[in-house]
DRENPA-3360 file (N, C-alpha, C; in nm, 2 decimals, always signed):
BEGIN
1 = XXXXXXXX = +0.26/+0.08/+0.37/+0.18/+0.05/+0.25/+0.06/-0.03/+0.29 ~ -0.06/+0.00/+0.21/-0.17/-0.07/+0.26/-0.20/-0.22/+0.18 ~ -0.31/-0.26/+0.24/-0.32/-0.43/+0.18/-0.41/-0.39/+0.04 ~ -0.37/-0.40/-0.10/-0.44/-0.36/-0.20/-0.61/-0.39/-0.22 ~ -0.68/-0.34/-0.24/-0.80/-0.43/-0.24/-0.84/-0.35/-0.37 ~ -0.99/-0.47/-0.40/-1.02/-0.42/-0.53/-1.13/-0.36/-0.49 ~ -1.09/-0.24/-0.58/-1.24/-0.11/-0.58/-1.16/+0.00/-0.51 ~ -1.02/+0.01/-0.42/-0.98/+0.12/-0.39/-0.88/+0.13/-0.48;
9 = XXXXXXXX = -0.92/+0.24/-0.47/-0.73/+0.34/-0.54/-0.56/+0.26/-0.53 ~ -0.51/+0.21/-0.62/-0.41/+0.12/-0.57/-0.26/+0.15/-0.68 ~ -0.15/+0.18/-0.69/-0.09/+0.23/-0.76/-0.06/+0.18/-0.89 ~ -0.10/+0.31/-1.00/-0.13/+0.25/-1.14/-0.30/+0.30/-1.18 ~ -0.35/+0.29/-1.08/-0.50/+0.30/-1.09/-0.61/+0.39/-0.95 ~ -0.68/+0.47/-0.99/-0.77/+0.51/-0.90/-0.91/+0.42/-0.91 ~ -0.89/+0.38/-1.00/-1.05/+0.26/-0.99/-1.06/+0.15/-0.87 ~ -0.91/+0.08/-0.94/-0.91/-0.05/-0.81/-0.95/-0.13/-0.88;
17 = XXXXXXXX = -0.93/-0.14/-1.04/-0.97/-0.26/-1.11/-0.91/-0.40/-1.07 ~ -0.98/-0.51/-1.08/-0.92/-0.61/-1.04/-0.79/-0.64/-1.09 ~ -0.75/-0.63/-1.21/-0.57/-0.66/-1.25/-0.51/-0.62/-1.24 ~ -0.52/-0.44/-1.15/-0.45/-0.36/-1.14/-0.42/-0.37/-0.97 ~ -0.55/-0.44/-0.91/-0.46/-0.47/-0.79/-0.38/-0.59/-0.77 ~ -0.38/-0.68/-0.81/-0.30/-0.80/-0.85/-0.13/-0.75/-0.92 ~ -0.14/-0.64/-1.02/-0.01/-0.63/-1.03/+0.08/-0.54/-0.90 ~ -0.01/-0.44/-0.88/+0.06/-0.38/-0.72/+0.09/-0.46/-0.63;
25 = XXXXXXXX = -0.05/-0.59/-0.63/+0.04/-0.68/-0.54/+0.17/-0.76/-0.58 ~ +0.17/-0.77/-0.67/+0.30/-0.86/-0.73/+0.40/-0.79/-0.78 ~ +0.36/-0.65/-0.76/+0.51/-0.55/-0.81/+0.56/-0.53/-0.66 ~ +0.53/-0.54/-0.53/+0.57/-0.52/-0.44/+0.72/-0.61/-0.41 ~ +0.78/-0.54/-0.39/+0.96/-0.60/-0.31/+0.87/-0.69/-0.24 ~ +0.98/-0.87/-0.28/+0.97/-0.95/-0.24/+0.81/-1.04/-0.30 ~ +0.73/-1.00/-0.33/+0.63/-1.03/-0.32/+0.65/-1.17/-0.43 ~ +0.65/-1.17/-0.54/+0.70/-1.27/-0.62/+0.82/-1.39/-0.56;
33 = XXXXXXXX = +0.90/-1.36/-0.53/+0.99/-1.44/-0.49/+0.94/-1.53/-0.40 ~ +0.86/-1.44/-0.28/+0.80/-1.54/-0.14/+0.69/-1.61/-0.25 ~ +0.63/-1.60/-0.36/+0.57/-1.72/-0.44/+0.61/-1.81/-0.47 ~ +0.72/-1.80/-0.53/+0.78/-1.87/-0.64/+0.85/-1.95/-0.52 ~ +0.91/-1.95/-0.41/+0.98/-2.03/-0.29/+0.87/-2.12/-0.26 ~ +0.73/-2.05/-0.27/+0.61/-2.19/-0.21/+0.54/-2.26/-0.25 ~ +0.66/-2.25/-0.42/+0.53/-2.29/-0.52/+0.52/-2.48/-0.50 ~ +0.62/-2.49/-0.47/+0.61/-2.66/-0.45/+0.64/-2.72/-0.27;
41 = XXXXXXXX = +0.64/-2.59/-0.22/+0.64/-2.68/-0.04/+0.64/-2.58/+0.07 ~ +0.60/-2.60/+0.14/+0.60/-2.51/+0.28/+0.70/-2.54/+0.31 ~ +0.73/-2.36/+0.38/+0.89/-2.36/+0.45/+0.82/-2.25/+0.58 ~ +0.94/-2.33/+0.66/+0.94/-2.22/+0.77/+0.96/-2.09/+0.78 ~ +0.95/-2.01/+0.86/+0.95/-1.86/+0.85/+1.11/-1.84/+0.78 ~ +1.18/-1.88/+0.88/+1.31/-1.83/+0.85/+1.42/-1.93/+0.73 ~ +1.33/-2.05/+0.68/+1.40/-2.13/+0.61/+1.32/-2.02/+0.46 ~ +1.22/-1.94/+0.46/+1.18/-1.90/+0.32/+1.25/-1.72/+0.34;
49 = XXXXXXXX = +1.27/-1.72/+0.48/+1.34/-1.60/+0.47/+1.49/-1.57/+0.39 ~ +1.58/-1.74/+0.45/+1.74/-1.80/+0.34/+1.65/-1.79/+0.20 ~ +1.54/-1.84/+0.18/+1.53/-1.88/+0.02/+1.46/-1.71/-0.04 ~ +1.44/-1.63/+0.00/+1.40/-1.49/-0.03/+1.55/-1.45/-0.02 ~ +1.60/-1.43/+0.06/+1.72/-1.36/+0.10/+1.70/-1.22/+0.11 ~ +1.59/-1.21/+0.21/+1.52/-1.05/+0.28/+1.50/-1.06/+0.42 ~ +1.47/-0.96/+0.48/+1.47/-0.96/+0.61/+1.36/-0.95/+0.69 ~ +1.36/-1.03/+0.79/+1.23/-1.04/+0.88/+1.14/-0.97/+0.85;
57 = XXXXXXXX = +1.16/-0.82/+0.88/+1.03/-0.72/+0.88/+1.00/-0.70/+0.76 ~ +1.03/-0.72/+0.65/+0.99/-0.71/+0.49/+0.90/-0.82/+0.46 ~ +0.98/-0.97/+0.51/+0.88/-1.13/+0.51/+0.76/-1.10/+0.60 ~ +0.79/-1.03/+0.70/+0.66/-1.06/+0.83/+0.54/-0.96/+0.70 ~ +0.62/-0.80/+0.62/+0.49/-0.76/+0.62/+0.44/-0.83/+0.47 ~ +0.49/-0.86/+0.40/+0.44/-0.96/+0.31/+0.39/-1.09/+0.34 ~ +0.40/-1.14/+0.41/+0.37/-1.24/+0.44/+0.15/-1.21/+0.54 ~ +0.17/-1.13/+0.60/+0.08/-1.09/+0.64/+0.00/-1.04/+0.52;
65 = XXXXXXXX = -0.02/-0.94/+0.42/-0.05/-0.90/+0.29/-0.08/-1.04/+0.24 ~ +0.00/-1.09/+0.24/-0.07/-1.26/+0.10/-0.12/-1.33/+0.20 ~ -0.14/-1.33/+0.33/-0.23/-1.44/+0.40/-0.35/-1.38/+0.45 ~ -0.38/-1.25/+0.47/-0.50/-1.12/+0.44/-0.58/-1.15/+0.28 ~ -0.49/-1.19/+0.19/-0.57/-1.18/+0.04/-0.58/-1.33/+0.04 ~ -0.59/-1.44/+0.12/-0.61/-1.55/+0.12/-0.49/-1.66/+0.01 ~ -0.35/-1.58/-0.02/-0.30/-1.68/-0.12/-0.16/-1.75/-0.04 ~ -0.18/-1.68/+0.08/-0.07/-1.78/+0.17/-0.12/-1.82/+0.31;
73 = XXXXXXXX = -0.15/-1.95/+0.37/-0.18/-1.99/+0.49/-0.08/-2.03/+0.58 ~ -0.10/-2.04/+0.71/+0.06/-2.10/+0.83/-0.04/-2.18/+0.90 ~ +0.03/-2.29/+0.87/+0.03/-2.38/+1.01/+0.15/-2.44/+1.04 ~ +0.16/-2.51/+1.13/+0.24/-2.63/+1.17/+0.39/-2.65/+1.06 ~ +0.28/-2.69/+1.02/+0.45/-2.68/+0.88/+0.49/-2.61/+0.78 ~ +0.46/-2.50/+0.88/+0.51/-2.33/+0.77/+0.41/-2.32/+0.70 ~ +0.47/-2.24/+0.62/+0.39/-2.14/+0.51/+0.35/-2.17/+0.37 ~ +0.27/-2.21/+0.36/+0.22/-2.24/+0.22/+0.15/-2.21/+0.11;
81 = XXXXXXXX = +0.13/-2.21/+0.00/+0.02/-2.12/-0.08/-0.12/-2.22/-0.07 ~ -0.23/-2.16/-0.05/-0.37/-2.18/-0.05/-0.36/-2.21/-0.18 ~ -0.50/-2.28/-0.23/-0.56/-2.31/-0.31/-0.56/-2.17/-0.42 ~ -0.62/-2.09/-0.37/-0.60/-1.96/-0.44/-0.49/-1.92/-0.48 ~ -0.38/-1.93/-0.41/-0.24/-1.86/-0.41/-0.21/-2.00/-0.54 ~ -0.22/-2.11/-0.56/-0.21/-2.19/-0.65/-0.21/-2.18/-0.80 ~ -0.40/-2.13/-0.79/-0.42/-2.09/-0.88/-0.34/-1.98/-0.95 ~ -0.29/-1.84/-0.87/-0.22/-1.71/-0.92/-0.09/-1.80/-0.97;
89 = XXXXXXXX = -0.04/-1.89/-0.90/+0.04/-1.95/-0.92/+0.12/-1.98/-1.11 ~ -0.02/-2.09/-1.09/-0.07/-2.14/-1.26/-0.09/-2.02/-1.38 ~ -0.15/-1.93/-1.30/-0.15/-1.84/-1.42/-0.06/-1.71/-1.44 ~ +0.06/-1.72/-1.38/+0.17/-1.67/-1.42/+0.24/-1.76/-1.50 ~ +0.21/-1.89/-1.50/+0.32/-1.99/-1.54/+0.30/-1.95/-1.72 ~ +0.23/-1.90/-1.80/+0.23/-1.86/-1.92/+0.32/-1.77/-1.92 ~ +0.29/-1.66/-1.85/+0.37/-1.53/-1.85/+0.55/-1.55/-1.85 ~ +0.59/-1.68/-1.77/+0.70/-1.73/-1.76/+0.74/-1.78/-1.87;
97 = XXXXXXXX = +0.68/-1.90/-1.92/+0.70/-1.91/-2.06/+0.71/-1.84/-2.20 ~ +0.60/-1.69/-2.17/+0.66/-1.58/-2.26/+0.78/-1.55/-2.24 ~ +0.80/-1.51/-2.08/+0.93/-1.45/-2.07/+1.03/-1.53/-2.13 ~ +1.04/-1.65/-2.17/+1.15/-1.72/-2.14/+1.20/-1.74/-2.32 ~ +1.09/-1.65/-2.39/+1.12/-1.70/-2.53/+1.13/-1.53/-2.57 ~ +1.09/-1.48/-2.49/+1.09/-1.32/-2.55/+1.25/-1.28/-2.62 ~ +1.28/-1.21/-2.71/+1.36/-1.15/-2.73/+1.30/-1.03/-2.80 ~ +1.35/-0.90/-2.69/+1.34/-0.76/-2.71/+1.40/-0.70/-2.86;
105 = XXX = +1.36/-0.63/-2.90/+1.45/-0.55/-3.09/+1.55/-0.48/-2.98 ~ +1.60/-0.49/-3.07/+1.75/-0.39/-3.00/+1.71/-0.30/-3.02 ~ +1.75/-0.16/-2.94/+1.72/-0.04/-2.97/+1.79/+0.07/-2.92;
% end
């Protein structure tokens, strides 16, 4: 799978509108989870791998994907979310709070 960008073809969309690559990014296995583990601390490779509960080659290629689109950086003390990755961060946090009051009609 390729690194989504905006203006290419990305699944959902042949445009490559901007929201449409942001949800491919975040519909990807794992991709959410490796967020939500960094929303408050860097972890080491394999200490966010225990907190994903996925495996190497899935973390390495996501992890490479969100630090390509600038919303995860590595240094010294693991893996973190950038400023950017922050921001995405924040603005799911509505969408959570929808989720959290939603109740579906029965059907």
């Amino acid at each position: 799978m390729t690194i989504p960008k905006i203006g290419a073809p990305v699944r959902g969309s042949k445009t490559g509108r901007p929201i449409m690559v942001a949800l491919d990014l975040l519909g990807r296995r794992s991709t959410l989870r490796i967020l939500w583990e960094l929303r408050a601390q860097r972890l080491t490779f394999r200490a966010l791998q225990e907190a994903c509960e996925t495996n190497s080659s899935l973390l390495n290629t996501r992890l490479a994907e969100l630090r390509s689109l600038g919303l995860v950086a590595h240094d010294e003390g693991g893996y973190g979310l950038t400023d950017e990755g922050r921001k995405l961060s924040a603005a799911l946090a509505p969408l959570s709070d929808w989720a959290r009051q939603w109740k579906p009609a029965a059907g």
